[in-house]
C-alpha positions in Angstrom: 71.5 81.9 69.8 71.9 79.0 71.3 74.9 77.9 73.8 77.5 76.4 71.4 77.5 79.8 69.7 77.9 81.4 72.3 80.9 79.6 73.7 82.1 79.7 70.2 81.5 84.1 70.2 83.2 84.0 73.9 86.0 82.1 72.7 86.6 83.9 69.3 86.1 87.0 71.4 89.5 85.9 74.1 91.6 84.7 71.5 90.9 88.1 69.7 91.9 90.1 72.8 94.8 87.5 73.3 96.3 88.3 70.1 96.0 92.0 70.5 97.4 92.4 74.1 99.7 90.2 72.9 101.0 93.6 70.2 100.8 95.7 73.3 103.3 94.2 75.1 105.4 93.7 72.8 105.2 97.5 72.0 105.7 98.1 75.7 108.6 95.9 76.0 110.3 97.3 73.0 109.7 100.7 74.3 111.5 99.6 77.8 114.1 97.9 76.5 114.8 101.2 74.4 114.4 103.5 77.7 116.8 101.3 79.0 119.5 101.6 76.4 119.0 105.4 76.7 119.6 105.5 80.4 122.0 103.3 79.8 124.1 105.5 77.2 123.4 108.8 79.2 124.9 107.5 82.7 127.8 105.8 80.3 128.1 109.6 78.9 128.0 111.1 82.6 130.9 108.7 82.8 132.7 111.4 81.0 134.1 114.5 82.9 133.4 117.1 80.1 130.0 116.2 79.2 129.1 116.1 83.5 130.2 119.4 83.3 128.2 120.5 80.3 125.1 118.8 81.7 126.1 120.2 85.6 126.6 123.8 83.7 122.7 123.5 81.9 120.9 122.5 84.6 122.6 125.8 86.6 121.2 127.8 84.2 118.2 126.6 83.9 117.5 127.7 87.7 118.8 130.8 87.3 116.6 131.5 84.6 114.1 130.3 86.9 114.8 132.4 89.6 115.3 135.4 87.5 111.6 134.8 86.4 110.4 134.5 89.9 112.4 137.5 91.5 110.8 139.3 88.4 107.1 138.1 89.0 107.7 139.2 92.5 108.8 142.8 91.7 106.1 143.3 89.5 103.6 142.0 92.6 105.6 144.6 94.9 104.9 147.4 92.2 101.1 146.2 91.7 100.6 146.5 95.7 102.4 150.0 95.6 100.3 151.9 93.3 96.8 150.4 95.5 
């Protein structure tokens, strides 16, 4: 192989790699500009006083379920060191 070919490979090689990182940011960009729009249209919807207080409402009850699961998890621990 001499050195021609092998700038020829090395440059063959970059514009290959070019080209594809060139489709992964597009991907990415597409995908931010998309996160964006959805960030977007749920802080426009939080804009709104019912759907606050739907989303307020779910993310109550999704702790209390938590806690309910650790009070539980904790009784059973109590009951496990009671019958040592």
């Amino acid at each position: 192989m001499g050195i021609k070919s092998f700038f020829k490979n090395a440059f063959k090689d970059m514009k290959e790699s070019a080209k594809e990182q060139h489709k992964v940011d597009k991907a990415n960009f597409a995908a931010a500009k998309a996160e964006s729009k959805a960030q977007f249209a749920e802080a426009k919807a939080m804009g709104n006083p019912k759907t606050h207080k739907a989303a307020m409402q779910a993310e109550r009850n999704k702790q209390i379920k938590a806690a309910n699961e650790r009070t539980a998890a904790a009784n059973a621990r109590i009951e496990a060191a009671k019958k040592k």
